[in-house]
C-alpha positions, -999 to 999 in steps of 0.1 A, spaced: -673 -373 -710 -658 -350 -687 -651 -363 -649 -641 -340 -622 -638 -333 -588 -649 -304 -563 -632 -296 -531 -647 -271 -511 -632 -258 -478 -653 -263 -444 -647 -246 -413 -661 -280 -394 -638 -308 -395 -662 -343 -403 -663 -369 -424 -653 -368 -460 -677 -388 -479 -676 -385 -514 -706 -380 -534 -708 -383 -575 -731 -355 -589 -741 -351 -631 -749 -318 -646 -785 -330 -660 -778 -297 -685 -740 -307 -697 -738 -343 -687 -704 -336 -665 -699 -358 -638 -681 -344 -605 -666 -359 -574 -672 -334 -545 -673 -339 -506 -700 -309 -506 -732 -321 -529 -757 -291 -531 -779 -315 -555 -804 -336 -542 -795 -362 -566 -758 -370 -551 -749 -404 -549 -722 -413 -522 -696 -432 -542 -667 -433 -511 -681 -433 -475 -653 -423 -452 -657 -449 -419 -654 -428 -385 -624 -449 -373 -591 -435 -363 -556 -442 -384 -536 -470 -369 -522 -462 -341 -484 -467 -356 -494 -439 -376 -506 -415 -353 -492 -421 -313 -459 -397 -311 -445 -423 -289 -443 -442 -323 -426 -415 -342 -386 -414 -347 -370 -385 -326 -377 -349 -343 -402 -360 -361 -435 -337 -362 -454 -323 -393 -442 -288 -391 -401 -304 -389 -410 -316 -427 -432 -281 -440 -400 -267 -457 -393 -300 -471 -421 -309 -484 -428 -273 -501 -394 -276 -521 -401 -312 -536 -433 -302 -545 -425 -271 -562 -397 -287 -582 -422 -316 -595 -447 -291 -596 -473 -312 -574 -494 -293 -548 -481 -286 -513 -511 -295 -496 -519 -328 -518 -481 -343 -505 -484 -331 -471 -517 -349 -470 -507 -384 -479 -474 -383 -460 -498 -377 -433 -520 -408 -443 -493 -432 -457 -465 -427 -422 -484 -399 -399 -452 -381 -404 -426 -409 -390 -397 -415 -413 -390 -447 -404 -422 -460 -403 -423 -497 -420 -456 -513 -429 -466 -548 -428 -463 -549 -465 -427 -535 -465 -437 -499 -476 -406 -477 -462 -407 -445 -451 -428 -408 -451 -443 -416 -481 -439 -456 -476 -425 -466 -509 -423 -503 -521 -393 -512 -533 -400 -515 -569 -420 -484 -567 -389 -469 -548 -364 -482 -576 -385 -470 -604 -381 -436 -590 -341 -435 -583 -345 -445 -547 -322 -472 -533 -321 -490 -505 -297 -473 -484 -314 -435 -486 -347 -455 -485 -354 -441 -453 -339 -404 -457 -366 -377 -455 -358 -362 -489 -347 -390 -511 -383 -407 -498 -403 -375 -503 -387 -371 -542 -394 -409 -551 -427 -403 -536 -435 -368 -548 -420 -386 -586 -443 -415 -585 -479 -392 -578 -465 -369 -602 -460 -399 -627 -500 -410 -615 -509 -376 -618 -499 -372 -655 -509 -404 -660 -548 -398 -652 -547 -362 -669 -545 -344 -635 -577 -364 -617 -567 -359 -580 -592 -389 -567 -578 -414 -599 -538 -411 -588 -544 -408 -547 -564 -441 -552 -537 -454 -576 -511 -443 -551 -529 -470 -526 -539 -497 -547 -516 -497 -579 -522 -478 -612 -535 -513 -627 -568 -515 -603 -578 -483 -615 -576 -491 -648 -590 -520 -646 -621 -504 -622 -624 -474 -649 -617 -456 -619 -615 -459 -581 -616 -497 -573 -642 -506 -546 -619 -517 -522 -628 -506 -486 -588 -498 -480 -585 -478 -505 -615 -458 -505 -619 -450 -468 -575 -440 -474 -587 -415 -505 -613 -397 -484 -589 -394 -454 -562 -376 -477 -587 -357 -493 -600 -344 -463 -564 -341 -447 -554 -320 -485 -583 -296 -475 -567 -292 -441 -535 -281 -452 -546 -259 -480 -561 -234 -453 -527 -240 -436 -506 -223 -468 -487 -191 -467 -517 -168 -479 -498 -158 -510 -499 -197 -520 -536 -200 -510 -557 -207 -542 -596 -208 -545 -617 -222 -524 -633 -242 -547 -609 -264 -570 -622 -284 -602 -591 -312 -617 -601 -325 -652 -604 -360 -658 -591 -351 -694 -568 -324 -705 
């Protein structure tokens, strides 16, 4: 069995549920936030409620920092770990809101709010925890390591990303935790957000399918 996923671009920003859809001729299964079947089956329903406000008030972010200060950044990492611009942009923007010194309640440090044993797994210590680029390539690392991992299946290492590479495996997929499915729709939406944002030479289609399987 094949499973995939569908992103198509809007011009209306709004929630992005996700709905599951099979092919009655082929049997594929697809993740899209744009069903045109009747038969669509909402899988992840985005809640309307803001991000915390640690991650979004600028009075909360660290001098300097704004989303545009990290653009060349980001781009570079991503390149060299070959992992989409608009993918890492968008869960720096859910995991921190852009503050690089943001700490959460569980101890995740940083832009891309690494745990320490995720952090040392990727070559990050404790001192340059908290340095824009050593956090982005540990972070940029581990989804690349998540995305190899589930065969290029966007939804499979975001979700992992949130809730650990074990409760996807052990949910054959994306867990049903409320967290963690209300955080994959918000960077999935956020992803489709900054892929209109790219320099037009990097713009792809607007319609992208990811393999579950290679």
């Amino acid at each position: 069995m094949v499973v995939g996923v569908a992103l198509v671009a809007s011009a209306t920003r709004s929630l992005a549920h996700i709905y599951k859809v099979q092919d009655p001729a082929t049997g594929v299964i697809y993740y899209t936030n744009a069903p045109s079947a009747a038969a669509a089956k909402i899988v992840v329903r985005e809640l309307p409620r803001p991000l915390p406000v640690s991650a979004l008030s600028p009075s909360r972010l660290a001098a300097g920092d704004t989303p545009k200060n990290f653009d060349a950044l980001i781009r570079e990492v991503s390149r060299v770990y070959d992992v989409e611009y608009a993918l890492v942009k968008a869960v720096i923007k859910a995991e921190s809101g852009f503050n690089h010194q943001a700490v959460s309640p569980k101890g995740a440090q940083g832009l891309m709010q690494l745990m320490p044993a995720t952090a040392a797994q990727h070559g990050v210590t404790k001192a340059n925890v908290f340095k824009p680029r050593d956090n982005v390539e540990g972070g940029v690392r581990h989804l690349k390591w998540l995305l190899d991992r589930y065969g290029g299946n966007v939804p499979f290492a975001v979700a992992a990303y949130n809730a650990g590479h074990a409760r996807v495996e052990a949910a054959g997929g994306i867990p049903n935790i409320a967290e963690t499915r209300e955080y994959l729709a918000r960077v999935l939406r956020f992803r489709e957000n900054y892929r209109r944002d790219k320099p037009a030479k990097d713009k792809g289609p607007g319609v992208v399918f990811i393999s579950g399987r290679r």
